[in-house]
C-alpha positions as CSV (number, residue, x, y, z in Angstrom):
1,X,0.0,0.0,0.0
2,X,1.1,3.3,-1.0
3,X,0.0,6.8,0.1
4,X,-0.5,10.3,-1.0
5,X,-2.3,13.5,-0.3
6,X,-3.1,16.9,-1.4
7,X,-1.4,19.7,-0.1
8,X,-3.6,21.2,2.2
9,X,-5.0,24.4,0.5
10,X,-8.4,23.3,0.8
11,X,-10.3,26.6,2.4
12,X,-11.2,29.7,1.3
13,X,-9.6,32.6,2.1
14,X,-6.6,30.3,1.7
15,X,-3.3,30.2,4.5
16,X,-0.7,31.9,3.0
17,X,1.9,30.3,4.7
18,X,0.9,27.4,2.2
19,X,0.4,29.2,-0.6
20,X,4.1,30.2,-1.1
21,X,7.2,28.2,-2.4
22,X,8.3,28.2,1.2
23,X,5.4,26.3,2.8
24,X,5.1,24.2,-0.6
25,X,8.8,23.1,-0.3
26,X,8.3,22.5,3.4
27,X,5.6,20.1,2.8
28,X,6.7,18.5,0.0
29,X,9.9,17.9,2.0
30,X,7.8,16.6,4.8
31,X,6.2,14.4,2.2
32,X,8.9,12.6,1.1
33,X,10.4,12.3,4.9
34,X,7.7,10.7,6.2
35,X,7.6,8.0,3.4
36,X,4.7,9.1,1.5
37,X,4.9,7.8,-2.0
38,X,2.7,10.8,-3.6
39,X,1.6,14.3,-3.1
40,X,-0.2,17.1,-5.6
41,X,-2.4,19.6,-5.9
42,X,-6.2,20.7,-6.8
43,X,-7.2,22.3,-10.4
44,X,-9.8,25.4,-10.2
45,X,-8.7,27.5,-12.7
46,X,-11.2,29.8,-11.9
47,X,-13.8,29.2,-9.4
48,X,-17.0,31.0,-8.7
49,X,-17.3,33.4,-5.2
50,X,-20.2,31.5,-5.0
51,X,-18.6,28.4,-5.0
52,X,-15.9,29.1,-2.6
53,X,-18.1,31.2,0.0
54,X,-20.3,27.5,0.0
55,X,-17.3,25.4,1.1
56,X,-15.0,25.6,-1.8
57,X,-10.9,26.2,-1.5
58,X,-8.7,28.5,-3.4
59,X,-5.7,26.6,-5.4
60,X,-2.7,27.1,-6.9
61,X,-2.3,25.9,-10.3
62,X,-0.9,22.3,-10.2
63,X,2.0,21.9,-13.0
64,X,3.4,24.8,-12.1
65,X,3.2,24.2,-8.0
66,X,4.1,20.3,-8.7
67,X,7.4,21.3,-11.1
68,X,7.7,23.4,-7.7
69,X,7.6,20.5,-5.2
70,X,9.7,18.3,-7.2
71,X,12.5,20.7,-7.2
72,X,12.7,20.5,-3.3
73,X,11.9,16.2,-3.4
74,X,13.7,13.6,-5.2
75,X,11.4,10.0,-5.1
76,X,8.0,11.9,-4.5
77,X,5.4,11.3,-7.3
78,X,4.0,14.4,-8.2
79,X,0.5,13.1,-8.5
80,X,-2.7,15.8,-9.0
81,X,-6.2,15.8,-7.5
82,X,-7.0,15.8,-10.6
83,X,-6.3,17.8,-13.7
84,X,-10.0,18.5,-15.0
85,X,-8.9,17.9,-18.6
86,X,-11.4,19.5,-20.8
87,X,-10.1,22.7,-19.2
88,X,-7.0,22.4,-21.2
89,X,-6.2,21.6,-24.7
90,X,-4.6,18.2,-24.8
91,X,-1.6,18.4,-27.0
92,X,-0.8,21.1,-23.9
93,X,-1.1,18.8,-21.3
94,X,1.1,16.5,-22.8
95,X,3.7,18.9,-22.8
96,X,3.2,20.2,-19.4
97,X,3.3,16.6,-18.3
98,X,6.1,15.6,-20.4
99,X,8.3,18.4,-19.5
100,X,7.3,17.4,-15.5
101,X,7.9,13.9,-15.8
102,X,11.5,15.1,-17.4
103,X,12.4,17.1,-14.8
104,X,11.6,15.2,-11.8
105,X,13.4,12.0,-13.3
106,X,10.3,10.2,-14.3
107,X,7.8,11.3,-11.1
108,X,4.7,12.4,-12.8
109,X,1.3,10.5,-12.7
110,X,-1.4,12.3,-14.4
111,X,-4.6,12.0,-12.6
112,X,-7.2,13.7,-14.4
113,X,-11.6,14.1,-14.2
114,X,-13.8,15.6,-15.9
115,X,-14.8,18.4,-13.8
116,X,-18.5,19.1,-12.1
117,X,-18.3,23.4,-12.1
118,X,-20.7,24.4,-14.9
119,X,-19.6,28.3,-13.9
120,X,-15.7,27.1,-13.9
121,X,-16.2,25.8,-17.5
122,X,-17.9,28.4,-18.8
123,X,-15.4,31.4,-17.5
124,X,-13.0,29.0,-18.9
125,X,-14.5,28.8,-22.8
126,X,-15.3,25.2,-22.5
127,X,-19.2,23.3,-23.0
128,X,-19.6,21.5,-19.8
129,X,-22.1,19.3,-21.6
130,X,-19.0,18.5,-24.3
131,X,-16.6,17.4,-20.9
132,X,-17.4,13.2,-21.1
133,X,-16.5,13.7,-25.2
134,X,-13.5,16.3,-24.4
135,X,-12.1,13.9,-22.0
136,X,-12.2,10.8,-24.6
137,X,-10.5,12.9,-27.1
138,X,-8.1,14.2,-25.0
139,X,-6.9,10.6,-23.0
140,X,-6.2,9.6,-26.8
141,X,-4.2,12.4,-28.0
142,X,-2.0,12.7,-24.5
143,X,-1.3,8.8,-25.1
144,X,-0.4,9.3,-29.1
145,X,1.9,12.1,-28.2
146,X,3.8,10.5,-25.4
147,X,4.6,7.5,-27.4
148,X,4.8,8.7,-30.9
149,X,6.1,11.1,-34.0
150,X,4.3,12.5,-36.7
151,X,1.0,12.2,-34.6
152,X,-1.8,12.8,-36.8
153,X,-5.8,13.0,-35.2
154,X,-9.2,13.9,-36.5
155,X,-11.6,14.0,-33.7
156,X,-14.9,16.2,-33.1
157,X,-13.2,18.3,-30.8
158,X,-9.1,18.1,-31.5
159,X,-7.7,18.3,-35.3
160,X,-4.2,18.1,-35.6
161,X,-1.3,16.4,-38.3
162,X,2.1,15.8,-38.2
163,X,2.9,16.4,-34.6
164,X,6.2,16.0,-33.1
165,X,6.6,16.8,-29.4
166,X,10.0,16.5,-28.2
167,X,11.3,16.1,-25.7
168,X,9.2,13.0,-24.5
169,X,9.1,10.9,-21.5
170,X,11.4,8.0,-21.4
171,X,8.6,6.0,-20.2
172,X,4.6,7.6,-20.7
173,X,3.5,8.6,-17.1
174,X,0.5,6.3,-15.5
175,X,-2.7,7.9,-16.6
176,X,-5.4,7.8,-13.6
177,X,-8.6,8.3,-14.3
178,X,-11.3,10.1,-11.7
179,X,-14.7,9.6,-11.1
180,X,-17.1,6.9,-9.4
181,X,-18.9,6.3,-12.7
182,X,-19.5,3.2,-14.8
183,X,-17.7,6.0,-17.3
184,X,-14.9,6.7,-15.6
185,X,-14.4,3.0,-15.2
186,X,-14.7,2.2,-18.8
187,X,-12.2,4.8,-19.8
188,X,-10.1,3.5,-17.4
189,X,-9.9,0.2,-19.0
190,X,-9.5,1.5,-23.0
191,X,-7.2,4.4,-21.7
192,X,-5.5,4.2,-18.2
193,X,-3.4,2.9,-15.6
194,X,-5.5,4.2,-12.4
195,X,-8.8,4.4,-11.6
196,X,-9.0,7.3,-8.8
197,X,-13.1,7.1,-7.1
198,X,-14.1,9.6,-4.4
199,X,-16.3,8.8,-0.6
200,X,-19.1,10.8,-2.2
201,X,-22.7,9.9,-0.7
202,X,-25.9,12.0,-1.2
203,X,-25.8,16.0,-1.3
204,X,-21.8,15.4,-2.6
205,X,-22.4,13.1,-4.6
206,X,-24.9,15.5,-6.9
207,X,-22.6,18.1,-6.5
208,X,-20.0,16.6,-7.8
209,X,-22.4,14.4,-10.7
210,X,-21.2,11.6,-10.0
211,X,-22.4,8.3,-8.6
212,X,-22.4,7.6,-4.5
213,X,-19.3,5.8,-2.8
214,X,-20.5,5.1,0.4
215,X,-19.4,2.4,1.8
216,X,-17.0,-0.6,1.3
217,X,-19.8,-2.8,-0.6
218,X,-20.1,0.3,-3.0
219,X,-16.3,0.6,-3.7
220,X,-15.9,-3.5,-4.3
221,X,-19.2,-3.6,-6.5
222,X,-17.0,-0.6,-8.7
223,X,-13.8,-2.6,-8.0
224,X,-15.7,-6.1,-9.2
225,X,-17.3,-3.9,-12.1
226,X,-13.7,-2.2,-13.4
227,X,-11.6,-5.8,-13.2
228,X,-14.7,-7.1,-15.8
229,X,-14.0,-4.0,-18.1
230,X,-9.9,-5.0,-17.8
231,X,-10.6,-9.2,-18.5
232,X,-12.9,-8.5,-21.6
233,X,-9.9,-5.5,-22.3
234,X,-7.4,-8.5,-22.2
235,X,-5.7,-6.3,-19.2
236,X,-4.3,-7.5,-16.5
237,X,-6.3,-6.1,-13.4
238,X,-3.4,-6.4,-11.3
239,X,-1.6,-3.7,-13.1
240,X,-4.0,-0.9,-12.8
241,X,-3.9,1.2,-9.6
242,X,-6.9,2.2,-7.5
243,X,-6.7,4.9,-5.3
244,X,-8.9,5.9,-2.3
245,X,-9.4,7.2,1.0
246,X,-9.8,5.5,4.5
247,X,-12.4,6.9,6.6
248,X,-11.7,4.1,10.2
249,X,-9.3,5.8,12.9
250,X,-9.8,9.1,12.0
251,X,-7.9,11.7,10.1
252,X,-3.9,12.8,10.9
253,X,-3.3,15.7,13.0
254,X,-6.9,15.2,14.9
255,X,-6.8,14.7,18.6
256,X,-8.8,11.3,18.4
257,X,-6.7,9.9,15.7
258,X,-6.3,6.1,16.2
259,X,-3.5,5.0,14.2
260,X,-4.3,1.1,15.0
261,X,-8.0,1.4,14.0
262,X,-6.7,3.1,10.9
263,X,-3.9,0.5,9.9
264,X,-6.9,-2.0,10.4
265,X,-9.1,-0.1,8.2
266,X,-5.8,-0.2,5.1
267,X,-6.2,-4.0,5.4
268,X,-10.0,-3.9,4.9
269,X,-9.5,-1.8,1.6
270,X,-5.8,-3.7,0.6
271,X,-8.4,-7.1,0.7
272,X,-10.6,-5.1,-2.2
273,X,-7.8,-4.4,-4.4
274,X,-6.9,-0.2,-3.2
275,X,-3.6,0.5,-3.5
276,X,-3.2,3.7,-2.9
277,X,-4.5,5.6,0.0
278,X,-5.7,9.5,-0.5
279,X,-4.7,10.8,3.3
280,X,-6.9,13.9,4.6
281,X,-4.1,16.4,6.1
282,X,-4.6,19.3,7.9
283,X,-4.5,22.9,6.4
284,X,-4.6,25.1,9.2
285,X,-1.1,26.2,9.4
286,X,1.5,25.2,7.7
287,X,3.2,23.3,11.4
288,X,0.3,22.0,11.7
289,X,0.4,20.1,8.4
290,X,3.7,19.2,8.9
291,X,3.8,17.6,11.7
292,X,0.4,15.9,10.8
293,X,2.3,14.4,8.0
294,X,5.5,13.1,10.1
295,X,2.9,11.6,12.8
296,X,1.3,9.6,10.8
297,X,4.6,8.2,8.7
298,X,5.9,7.3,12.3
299,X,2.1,5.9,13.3
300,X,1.4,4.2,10.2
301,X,3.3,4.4,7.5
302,X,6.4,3.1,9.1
303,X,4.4,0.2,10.8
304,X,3.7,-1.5,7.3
């Protein structure tokens, strides 16, 4: 079992003792010390007031904060939550990635979704009802420019021939794929290496439009569905990662946090087939986080 988290910008107004390359580095640094195998960032572009004064959380924009944190780390994956992809064209995001995965010595793991902010997408230039059909598109392109010269493609969205994009990655980054939909799963078996669902369960899970995760028996029925998509794929499911978060023992850096209850709870979801871990860490102040981060590597990480 591996783990990762976000870096803890999740309120709005925002600490600023996170949001600069100080408090980045230091929790990046932190990170990596404690033995986590991945941290990243959010992607919102440009959020709503609305949005944020109703529980949402400023960000920093991830490629540029993640070529930041790599800088400052050398075996931390740089792994975001998530790139909303039809916010960016995708022969740009292979780039950005690319270029990452270059400079961190082959670190990067693209975890993208399709995005849920109807007002985000439109300040943005992009149809929110086009996002499931962008995102197809896209996955394809990303993949034919990582591996490939003289790309040529002819889709409804993306038009392009003769592309070259040097320099690439010596090996294509994992691709994870977001979302607790049957959609997300299928795209994960014709297009990734991840599948990356979400506890979501009533009021979230409509905010976010996508299906409820709400339990363990939810998560194996999408674990059960996702290996069928990878058998009839003729993939292996043992080579696709799934990523999620562990709700028994509390979360780090809370007083009640019980680091045996939540060890037990990673062998209840390592039994299902997770295998990475999404750990909740505190945002506010930047001590705070950090020594959130090297209690639980001592409390748990270090005990498996």
């Amino acid at each position: 079992m591996k783990f990762a988290f976000t870096h803890p910008m999740h309120s709005h107004p925002y600490n600023p003792e996170l949001a600069g390359g100080a408090g980045v580095a230091a929790v990046a640094v932190a990170a990596q010390a404690a033995g986590f195998g991945g941290f990243g960032f959010t992607d919102h572009p440009a959020p709503t007031q609305k949005w944020l004064e109703a529980g949402g959380h400023d960000a920093l924009d991830p490629f540029v904060a993640m070529g930041f944190a790599a800088a400052h780390t050398t075996t931390l994956r740089l792994i975001p939550n998530v790139v909303v992809l039809p916010y960016r064209n995708p022969f740009v995001v292979a780039k950005a990635g690319a270029t990452l995965d270059l400079l961190s010595g082959g670190r990067f793991t693209l975890a993208v979704g399709v995005g849920y902010l109807k007002r985000e997408f439109a300040a943005l230039g992009v149809d929110f009802d086009e996002r499931g059909a962008l995102v197809e598109e896209a996955l394809q392109v990303i993949r034919a420019v990582w591996t490939g010269d003289d790309v040529s493609y002819a889709g409804r969205h993306f038009a392009a021939a003769g592309i070259t994009a040097h320099p690439r990655p010596a090996v294509p980054p994992p691709i994870w794929i977001g979302g607790n939909t049957a959609a997300a799963r299928r795209r994960v078996a014709e297009h990734g290496d991840g599948w990356c669902p979400f506890p979501a369960a009533g009021v979230l899970a409509q905010t976010a439009r996508t299906d409820p995760m709400d339990s363990l028996e939810t998560l194996k029925a999408g674990i059960d569905d996702l290996r069928r998509r990878l058998d009839e794929s003729g993939r292996d499911p043992a080579a696709v990662d799934i990523t999620f978060s562990n709700a028994v023992g509390g979360a780090p850096g809370d007083a009640g946090f019980d680091a045996g209850a939540y060890l037990d709870g990673v062998g209840r979801l390592a039994d299902l087939g997770v295998t990475w871990i999404q750990v909740p860490v505190p945002g506010g102040s930047l001590a705070h986080a950090t020594e959130a981060v090297a209690l639980f590597g001592e409390q748990v990480i270090a005990q498996l």
